[in-house]
NUMAR-972582 format. One record per atom (N, C-alpha, C): residue in one letter; z, x, y. Coordinates in steps of 0.001 Angstrom, whole numbers, plus 500000, padded with zeros to 6 digits. Example, Ala and Ser with C-alpha at 12.3 -4.5 7.8 and 13.67 -1.06 7.14 Angstrom:
<sites>
a507800513190494310
a507800512300495500
a507800513200496700
s507080512850497750
s507140513670498940
s507870512900500030
</sites>
This chain:
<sites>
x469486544071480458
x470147542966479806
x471514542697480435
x472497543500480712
x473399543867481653
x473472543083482625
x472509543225483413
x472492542963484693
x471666541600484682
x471497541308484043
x470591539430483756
x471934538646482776
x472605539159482429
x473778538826481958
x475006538269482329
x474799539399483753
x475850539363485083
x475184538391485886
x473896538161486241
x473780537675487040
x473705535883486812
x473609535690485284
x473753534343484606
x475255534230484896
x476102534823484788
x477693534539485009
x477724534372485776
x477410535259486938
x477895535048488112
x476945533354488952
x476363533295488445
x475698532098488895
x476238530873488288
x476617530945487443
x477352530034486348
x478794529742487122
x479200530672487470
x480609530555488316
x480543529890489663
x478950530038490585
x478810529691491858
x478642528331491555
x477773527715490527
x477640526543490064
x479042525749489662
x479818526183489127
x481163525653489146
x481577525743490351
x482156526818490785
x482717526382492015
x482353525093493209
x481007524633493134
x480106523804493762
x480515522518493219
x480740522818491551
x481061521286491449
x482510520497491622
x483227521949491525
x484645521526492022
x484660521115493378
x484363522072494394
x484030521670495780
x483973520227495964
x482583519527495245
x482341518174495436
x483138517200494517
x483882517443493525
x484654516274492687
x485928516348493804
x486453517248494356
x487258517399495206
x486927516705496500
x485681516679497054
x485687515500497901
x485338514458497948
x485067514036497108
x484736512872496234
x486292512282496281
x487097512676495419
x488259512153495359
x489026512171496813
x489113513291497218
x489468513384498954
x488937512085500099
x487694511577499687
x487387510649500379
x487675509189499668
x488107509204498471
x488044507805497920
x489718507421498074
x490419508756498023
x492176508461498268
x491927508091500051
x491382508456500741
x491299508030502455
x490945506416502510
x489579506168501471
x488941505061501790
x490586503974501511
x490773504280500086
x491737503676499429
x493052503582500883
x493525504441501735
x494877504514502278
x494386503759503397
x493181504344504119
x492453503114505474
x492445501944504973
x492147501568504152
x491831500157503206
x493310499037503508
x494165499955502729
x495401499289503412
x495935499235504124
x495637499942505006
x496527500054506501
x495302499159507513
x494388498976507254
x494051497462507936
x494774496334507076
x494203496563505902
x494669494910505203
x496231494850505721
x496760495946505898
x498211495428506410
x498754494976507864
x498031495595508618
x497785495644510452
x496688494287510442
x495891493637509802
x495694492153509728
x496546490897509407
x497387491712508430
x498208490856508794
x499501490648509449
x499684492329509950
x500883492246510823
x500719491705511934
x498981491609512705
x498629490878513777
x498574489255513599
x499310488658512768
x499202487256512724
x500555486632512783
x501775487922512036
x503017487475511666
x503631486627513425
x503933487783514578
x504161487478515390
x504108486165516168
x502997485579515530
x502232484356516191
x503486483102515974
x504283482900515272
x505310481772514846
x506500482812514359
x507635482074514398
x508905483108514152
x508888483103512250
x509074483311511425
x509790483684510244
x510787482757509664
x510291481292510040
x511564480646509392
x510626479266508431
x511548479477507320
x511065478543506238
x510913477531506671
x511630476567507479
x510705475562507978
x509718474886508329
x509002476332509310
x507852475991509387
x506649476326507766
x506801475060507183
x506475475246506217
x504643476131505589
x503864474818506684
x502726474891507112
x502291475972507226
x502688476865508293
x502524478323508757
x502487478938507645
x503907479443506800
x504069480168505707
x503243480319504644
x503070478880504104
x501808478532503224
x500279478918503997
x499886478808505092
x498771479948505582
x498760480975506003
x499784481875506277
x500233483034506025
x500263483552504155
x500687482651503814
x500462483060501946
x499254483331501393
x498215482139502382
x496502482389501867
x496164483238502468
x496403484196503750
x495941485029503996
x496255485965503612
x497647486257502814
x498019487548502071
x496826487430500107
x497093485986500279
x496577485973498695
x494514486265499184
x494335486284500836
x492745486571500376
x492510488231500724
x493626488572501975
x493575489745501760
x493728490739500280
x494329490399499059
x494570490942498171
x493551490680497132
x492909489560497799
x491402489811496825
x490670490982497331
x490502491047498277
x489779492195499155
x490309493724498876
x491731493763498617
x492066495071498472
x493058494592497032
x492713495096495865
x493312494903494967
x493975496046494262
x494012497012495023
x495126498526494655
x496015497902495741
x496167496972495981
x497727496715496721
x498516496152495866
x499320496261495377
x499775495837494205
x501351494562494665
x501956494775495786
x502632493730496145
x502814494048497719
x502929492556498318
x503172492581499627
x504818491608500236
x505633491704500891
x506882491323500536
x506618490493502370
x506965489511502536
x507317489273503902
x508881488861503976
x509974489210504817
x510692489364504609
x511716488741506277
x512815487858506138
x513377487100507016
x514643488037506763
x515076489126507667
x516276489765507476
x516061490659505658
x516939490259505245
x516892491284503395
x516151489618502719
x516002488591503055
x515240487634502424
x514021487284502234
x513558487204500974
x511513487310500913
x511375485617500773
x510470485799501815
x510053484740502086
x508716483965501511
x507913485385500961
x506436485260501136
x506503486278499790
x506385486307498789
x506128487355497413
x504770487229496940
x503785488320497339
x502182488185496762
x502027487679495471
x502998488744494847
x502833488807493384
x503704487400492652
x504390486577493308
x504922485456493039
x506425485286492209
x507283486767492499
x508238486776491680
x509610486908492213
x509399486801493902
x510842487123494925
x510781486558495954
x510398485151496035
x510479484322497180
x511932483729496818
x512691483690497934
x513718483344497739
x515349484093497470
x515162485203496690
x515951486786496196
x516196487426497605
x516789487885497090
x517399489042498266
x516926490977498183
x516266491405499036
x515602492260499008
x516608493708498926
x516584494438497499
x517391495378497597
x517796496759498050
x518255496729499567
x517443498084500264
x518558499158499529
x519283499271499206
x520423500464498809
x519529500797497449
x518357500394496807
x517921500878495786
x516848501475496264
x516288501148496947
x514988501637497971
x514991502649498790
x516686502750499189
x516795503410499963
x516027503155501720
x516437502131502163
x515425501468502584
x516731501120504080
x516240501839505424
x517232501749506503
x516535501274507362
x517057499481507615
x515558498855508411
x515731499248510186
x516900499975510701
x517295500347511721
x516092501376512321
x516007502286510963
x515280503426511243
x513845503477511245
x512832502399511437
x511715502363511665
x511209502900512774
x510190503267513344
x509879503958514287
x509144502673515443
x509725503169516487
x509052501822517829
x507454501641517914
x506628503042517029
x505123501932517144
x504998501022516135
x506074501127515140
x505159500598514132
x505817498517514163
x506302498417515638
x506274497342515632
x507313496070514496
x508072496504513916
x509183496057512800
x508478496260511764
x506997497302510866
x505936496809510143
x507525498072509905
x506910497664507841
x507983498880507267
x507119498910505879
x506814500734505822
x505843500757504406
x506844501720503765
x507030501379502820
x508194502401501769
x507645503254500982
x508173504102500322
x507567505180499680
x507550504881498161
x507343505548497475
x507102505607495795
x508629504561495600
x508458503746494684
x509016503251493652
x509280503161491952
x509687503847491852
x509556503992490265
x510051502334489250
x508971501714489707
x508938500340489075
x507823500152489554
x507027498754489014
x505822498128489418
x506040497008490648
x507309496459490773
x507413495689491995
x508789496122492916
x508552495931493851
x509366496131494664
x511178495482493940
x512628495756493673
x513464495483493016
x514180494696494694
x514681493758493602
x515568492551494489
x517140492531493735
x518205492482494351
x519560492266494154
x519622491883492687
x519092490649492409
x519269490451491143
x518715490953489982
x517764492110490124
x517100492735488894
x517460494074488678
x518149494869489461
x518986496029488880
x519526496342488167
</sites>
C-alpha cells in the first residue's frame, strides 16, 4: 500500500511538473508573439516615416500616415498608443488626445540624444505608470 501510495504521488508530482512546464510555454511564446507583433507593426511604420519630412504642412501625407497607424492598430490592438513626434511636438496621437501638446520627456525620463545608431531616430520607452504617454500640460 506504501509503495502504490508513493508511486501515485510521485506521479502526481511528474504530472504537475508537466503542466507547469507547458503553461510556462504557452505564456513564454504568447509574450514573444505579442513583443514580435509590435516591433513589426512599428518597423512598418518606421519604413514609411522617412519617405516625406515631418512637417504639418504636408497635410495629405500626415493624414495617410494617420490611416496607416489607425490600420496598423486594428491589427495589433495591445498597442495601446503610438506618438509621432516633430522635435518634443506630437504630430500624429493614435489614441487622439496629443496632437498638437508638447511631449513631456523630463517625466519619461526620456534623452532623445541617447538613442542608439541602429535604431534609426525609432525611440521605444519603457513602463509608464499611466495609460498614455504624459504631455507638458497633464502633469
Amino acid at each position: 500500500m506504501t509503495i502504490s501510495l508513493w508511486g501515485s504521488l510521485k506521479q502526481e508530482k511528474e504530472l504537475n511538473n508537466q503542466r507547469l512546464i507547458f503553461q510556462s510555454q504557452i505564456l513564454e511564446r504568447s509574450i514573444t508573439r505579442t513583443l514580435e507583433s509590435v516591433e513589426s507593426s512599428i518597423l512598418s511604420l518606421e519604413t514609411i516615416i522617412p519617405q516625406r519630412p515631418l512637417d504639418s504642412e504636408h497635410l495629405t501625407w500626415l493624414t495617410s500616415l494617420r490611416e496607416r497607424i489607425d490600420h496598423t492598430l486594428y491589427f495589433a490592438p495591445h498597442i495601446r498608443q503610438i506618438l509621432v513626434l516633430k522635435e518634443k511636438s506630437v504630430l500624429i496621437d493614435s489614441a487622439g488626445r496629443s496632437e498638437g501638446k508638447t511631449l513631456d520627456t523630463q517625466h519619461i525620463q526620456l534623452d532623445q540624444h541617447r538613442h542608439s545608431r541602429s535604431s534609426n531616430g525609432l525611440i521605444i520607452l519603457g513602463s509608464i505608470d499611466q495609460r498614455f504617454v504624459p504631455m507638458t500640460d497633464q502633469v
